[in-house]
N, C-alpha and C positions, 0 to 999 in steps of 0.2 A: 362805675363798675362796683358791684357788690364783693368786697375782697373775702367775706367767706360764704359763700353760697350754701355750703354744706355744712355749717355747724365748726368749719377750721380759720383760726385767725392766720395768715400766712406770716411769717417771723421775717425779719428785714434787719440787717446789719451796717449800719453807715464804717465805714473804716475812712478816715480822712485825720489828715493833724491838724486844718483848720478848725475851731470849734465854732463858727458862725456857720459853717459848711454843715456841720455834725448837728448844731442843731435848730437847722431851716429844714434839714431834712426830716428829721425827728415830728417838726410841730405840723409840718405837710402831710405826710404819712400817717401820724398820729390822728389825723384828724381827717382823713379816712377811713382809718378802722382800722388799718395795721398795725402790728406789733413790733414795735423798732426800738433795736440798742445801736449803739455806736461805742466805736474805739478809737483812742487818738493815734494808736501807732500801726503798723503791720504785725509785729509782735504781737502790741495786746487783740490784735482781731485775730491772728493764728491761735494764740491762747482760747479764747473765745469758742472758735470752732470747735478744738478738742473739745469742750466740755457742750456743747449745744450744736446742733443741726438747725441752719438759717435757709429757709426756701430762697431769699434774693441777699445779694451782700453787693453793695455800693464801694466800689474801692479807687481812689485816689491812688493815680498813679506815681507821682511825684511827692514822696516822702523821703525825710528823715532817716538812715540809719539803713531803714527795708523800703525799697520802693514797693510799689503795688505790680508791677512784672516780677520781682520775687515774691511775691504772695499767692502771686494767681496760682503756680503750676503746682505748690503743696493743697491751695485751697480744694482744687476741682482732684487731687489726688484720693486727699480725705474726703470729701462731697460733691463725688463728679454729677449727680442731677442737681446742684445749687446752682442759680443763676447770676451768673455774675456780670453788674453793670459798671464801666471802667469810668470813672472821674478823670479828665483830665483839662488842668489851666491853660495847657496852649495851645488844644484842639489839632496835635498835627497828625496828619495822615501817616504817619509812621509807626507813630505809639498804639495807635488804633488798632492796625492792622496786625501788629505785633500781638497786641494784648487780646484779637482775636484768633491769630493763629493757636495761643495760647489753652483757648478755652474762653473764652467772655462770652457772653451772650450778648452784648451790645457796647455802646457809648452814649457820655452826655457832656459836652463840653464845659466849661466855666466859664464867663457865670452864666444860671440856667436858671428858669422862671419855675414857679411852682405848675404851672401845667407842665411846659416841657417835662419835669420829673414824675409828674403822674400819668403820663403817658407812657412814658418809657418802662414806667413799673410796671403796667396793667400789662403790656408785652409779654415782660416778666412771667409775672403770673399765669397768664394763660399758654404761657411753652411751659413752665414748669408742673401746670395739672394737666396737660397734655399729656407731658411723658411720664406723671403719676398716672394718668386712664391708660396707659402703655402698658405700665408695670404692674398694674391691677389686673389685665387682660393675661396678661400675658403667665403672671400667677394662678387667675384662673383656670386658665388655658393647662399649665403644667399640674397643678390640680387634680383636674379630668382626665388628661392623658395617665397620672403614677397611678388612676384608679380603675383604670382599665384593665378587662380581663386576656384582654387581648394583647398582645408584644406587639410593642409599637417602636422604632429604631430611625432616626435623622440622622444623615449624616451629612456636608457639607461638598462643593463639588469634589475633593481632593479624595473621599473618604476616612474624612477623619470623622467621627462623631460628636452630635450635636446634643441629641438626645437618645436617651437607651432607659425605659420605662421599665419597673419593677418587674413587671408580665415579661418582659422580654429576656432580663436580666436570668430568671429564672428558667424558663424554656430554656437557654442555650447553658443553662446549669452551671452559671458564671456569679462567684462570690470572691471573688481575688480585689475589691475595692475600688475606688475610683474608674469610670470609664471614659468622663466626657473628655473630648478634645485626644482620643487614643486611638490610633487606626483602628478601621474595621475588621481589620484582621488578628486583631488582639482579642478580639469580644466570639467572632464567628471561625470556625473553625470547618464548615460541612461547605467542600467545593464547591456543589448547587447553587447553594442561596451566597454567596460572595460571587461567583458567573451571574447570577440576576442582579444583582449589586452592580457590577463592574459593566453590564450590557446594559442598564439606567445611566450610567453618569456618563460614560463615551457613547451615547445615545446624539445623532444631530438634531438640532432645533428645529428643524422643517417637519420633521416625523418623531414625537417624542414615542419613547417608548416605555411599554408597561408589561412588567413579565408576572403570570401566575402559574402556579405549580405544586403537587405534591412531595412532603418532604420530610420523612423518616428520621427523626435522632432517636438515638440510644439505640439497649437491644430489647425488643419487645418479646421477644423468647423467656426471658429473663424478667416478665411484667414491668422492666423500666423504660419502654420505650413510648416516644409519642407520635404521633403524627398531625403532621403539621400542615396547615392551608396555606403557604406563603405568596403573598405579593406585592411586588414593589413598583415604585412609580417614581417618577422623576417631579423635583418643583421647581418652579421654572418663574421669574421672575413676569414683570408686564410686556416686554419684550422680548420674551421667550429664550433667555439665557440660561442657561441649568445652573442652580445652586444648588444643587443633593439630591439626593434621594429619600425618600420615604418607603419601609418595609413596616407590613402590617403582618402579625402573625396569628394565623387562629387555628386553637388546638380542636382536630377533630377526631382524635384519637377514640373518644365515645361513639361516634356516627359512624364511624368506618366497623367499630366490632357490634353496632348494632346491624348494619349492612350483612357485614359476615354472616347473624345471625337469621335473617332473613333469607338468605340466600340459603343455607344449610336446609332452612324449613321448606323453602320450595320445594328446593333438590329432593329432601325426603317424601315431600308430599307428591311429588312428579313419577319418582321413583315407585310408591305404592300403588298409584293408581293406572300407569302405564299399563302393568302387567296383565290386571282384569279386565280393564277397557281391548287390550288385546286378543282377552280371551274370547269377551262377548262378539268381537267382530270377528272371529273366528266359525263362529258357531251361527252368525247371521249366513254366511258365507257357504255353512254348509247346507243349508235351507236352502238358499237361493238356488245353489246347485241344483236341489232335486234330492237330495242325497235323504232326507229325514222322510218324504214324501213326496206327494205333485202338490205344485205351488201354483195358484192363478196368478194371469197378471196385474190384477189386482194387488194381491200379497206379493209381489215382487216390486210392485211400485212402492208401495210403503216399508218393506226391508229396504230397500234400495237407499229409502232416505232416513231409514235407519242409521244401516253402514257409514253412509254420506256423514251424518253429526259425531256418529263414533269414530269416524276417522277423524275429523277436526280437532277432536280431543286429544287423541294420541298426538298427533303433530304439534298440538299445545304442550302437551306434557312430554316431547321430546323435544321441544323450543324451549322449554325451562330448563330443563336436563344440562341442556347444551349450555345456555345461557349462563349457568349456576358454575358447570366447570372452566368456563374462560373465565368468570370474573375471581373465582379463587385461586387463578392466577400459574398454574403447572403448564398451559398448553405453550407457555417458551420452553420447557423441557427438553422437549424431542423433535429435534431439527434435523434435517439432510437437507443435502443439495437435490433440490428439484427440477424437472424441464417445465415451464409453465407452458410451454406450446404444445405439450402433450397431457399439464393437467385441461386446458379448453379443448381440445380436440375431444378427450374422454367426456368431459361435460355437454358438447355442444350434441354425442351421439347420443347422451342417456336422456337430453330435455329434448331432440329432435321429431319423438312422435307426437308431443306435447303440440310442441311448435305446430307442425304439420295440422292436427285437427284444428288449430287455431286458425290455421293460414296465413301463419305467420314464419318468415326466412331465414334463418341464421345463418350469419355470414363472416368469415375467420379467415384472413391470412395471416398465414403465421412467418412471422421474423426469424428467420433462418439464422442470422445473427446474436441472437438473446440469449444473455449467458445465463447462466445458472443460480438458481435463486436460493440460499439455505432458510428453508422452513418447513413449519410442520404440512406433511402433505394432504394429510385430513381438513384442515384448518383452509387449506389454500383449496380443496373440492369444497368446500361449506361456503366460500366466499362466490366464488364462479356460478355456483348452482343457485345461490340467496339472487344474485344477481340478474343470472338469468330468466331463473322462474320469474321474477317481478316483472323482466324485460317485454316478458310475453304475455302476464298474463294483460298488464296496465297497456298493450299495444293492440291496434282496430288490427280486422282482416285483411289480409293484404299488406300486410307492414313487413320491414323489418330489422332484425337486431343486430348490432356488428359489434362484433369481440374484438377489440386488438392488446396489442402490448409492444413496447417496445422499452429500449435501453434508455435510459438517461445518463445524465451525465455522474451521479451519485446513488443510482438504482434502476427500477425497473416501473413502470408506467403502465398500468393495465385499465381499460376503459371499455362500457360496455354502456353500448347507445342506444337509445329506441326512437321509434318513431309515433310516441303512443300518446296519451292525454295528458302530460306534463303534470307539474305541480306548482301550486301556486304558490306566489314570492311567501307571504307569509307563514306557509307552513315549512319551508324549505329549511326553514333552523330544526325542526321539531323529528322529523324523517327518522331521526337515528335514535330518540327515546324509545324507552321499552312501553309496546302495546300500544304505541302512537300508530293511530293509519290516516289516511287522506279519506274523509265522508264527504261525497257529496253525491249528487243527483246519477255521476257516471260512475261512479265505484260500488254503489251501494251489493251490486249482485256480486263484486271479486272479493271472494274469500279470500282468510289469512289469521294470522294473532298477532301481528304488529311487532314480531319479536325480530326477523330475519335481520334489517337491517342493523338492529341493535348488537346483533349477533355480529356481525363481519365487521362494525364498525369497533368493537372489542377486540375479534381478532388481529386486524390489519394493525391498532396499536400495539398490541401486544408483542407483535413482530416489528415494531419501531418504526411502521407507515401511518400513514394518514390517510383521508376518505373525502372526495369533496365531490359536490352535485350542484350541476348546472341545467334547467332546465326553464321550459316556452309550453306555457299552456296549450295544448291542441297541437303543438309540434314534434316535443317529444323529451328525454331526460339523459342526460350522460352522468354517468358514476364516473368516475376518475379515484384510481386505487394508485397509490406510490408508494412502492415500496425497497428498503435497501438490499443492496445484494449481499452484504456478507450482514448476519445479525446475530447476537447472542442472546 
């Protein structure tokens, strides 16, 4: 064995009061390239250590004055990665075990040949540059993590803290000193992220869990607030035991006021163009009439597909409209208690001539039971009507669409089925993007701007539900809208 492979002689300390012991060992060692002192007492090998760091120390346990079981538990005190190998003359399994409870890294009985001791050394050595490539990773490791821009926070399964990284320390505006091994409740203060905290580590091992979310500190009125990406995960041993949690923090405080700002520009730009695109289809309209003069039907066909694109436009431009004031966030403002059995019955009369040239049914029993919903009532007709329209246009002739709703056990459940050309697995995550549509060979001719869904699937969070879609290509697609009854 090459004792320094890297350019280091590894250090070796005989401690024994024999000195034929002190130095067989010496000339063995020596004489493979290691670096070896020895001490005749306990004493002078505790001396010893104070003043030097020995990667292996040979210790005789049967001394004079200090045995070597009083040496070992100050040695591995002051140099707990030193290796310590126990001498002993009478080889009993008592001493061993002791001197290994202790902390030893091995035994070598007496007397003991010059291989037997260079074996035993080479052991040595390679646990002791083991747990130097431990401590070198693991430095690197902590390195990379304090340089990260990101808040990065471990904590152990109890929630006390393991690690809590400068980025992190900062975000949560924390300069009071020492954090590690401090509850997590000393460092974090914001309900949210200690609730995702606390739902990781009482998390069961069959189903680990992982929580992300947005998350507001300070006051951003006041330009010191940030906002925040948080999520946490649980780490979980090779048998899947939870040992802590891991919380990653990233500030997106810039994205969200660059968002805002796009949004603004829409809205503005939506808002300019609405009103002329209204006027010119006004004025196609009154052509078509007759009203300006006689129009052939020539000239009626090509106004007609005039009107047709200029109306596309406005519904674009009143899809961003829309779009732009749910995501700035006022439409939880203005809530009442709603009948939802009487906002689809209003809906199902104003899409039913729609439905009708399609040849397609709508079909609605209404839960006489269903209590009252507090939401915005505009929001909750934008939802039914996105719905709908979609239900009929994506459904063949002869189909048709059935509204329900009913009570749950923590809200209200509203679901609206077709029987139309479904959507396929793949794109089913994508539905609810903005200006996302389904292209293919049967959609090509249904118009839209890909915003509707994006739209209800904003509102329905916004009123603290959810949106979910199940659907069978060529069979047909169910929306599932859940929403709670009392909301603020």
């Amino acid at each position: 064995m090459n004792p320094n492979p890297n350019g280091y002689t590894p250090k070796i300390l005989v401690v024994d009061d024999e000195e034929r012991i002190r130095e067989g060992c010496r000339a063995v060692l020596s004489q493979s390239g290691f670096e070896v002192a020895s001490a005749d007492s306990g004493k002078t090998g505790l001396k010893m250590i104070e003043d030097a760091h020995y990667d292996i120390v040979l210790l005789d346990l049967m001394m004079p004055q200090m045995s070597g079981l009083e040496v070992l538990p100050q040695l591995k005190a002051a140099h707990p990665d030193t290796a310590v190998i126990v001498i002993t003359g009478y080889a009993t399994l008592e001493h061993s075990i002791e001197a290994m409870k202790a902390g030893a890294f091995d035994f070598i009985p007496k007397p003991f040949t010059p291989d037997q001791l260079t074996v035993v050394v080479e052991k040595a050595i390679a646990y002791t540059r083991a747990l130097q490539d431990i401590a070198n990773e693991k430095s690197r490791m902590r390195g990379l993590v304090n340089r990260l821009s990101d808040g990065v926070l471990a904590t152990d399964s109890r929630g006390r803290i393991v690690l809590a990284n400068p980025s992190f320390l900062k975000m949560m505006r924390y300069s009071s000193g020492k954090v590690i091994d401090s509850n997590v409740k000393d460092l974090i203060h914001h309900p949210a992220m200690l609730e995702m905290i606390h739902d990781v580590l009482s998390g069961s091992t069959a189903e680990p869990v992982e929580k992300t979310r947005e998350i507001k500190i300070g006051d951003e009125t006041q330009g010191g607030g940030v906002v925040l990406n948080v999520h946490c995960a649980p780490f979980r041993d090779r048998s899947g035991v939870n040992l802590g949690s891991i919380t990653v923090l990233h500030d997106i405080t810039a994205l969200k006021e660059m968002d805002r700002m796009k949004s603004d520009f829409v809205s503005m730009v939506s808002h300019e163009i609405r009103s002329p695109l209204n006027s010119i289809l006004m004025q196609i309209r009154v052509v078509l009439d007759g009203l300006a003069g006689e129009v052939t039907d020539k000239q009626k066909q090509i106004l007609g597909r005039f009107a047709a694109r200029i109306q596309s436009l406005v519904d674009l431009a009143t899809d961003l409209l829309d779009l732009s004031k749910i995501e700035s966030g006022p439409i939880a403002l203005e809530k009442e208690n709603v009948q939802l059995n009487q906002i689809i019955t209003d809906q199902i009369a104003l899409y039913n001539d729609a439905a009708a040239a399609a040849g397609i049914a709508l079909e609605f029993a209404p839960d006489e039971n269903l209590p009252t919903l507090m939401a915005n009532r505009t929001n909750m007709e934008e939802v039914l009507g996105n719905l709908i329209s979609n239900a009929i246009k994506y459904s063949p002739e002869g189909g048709r669409v059935r509204i329900s709703a009913a009570a749950e056990a923590d809200g209200i459940s509203l679901q609206v089925q077709d029987e139309g050309l479904g959507i396929p697995p793949e794109e089913q995550t994508r539905i609810f993007d903005r200006f996302y549509r389904v292209k293919n060979s049967q959609t090509r001719s249904i118009t839209g701007t890909g915003l509707g869904l994006a739209i209800v699937k904003r509102i329905v969070e916004a009123h603290g539900g959810s949106i979910s879609v199940k659907s069978t290509q060529n069979k047909g697609t169910t929306f599932k809208v859940q929403l709670p009854i009392m909301s603020d």
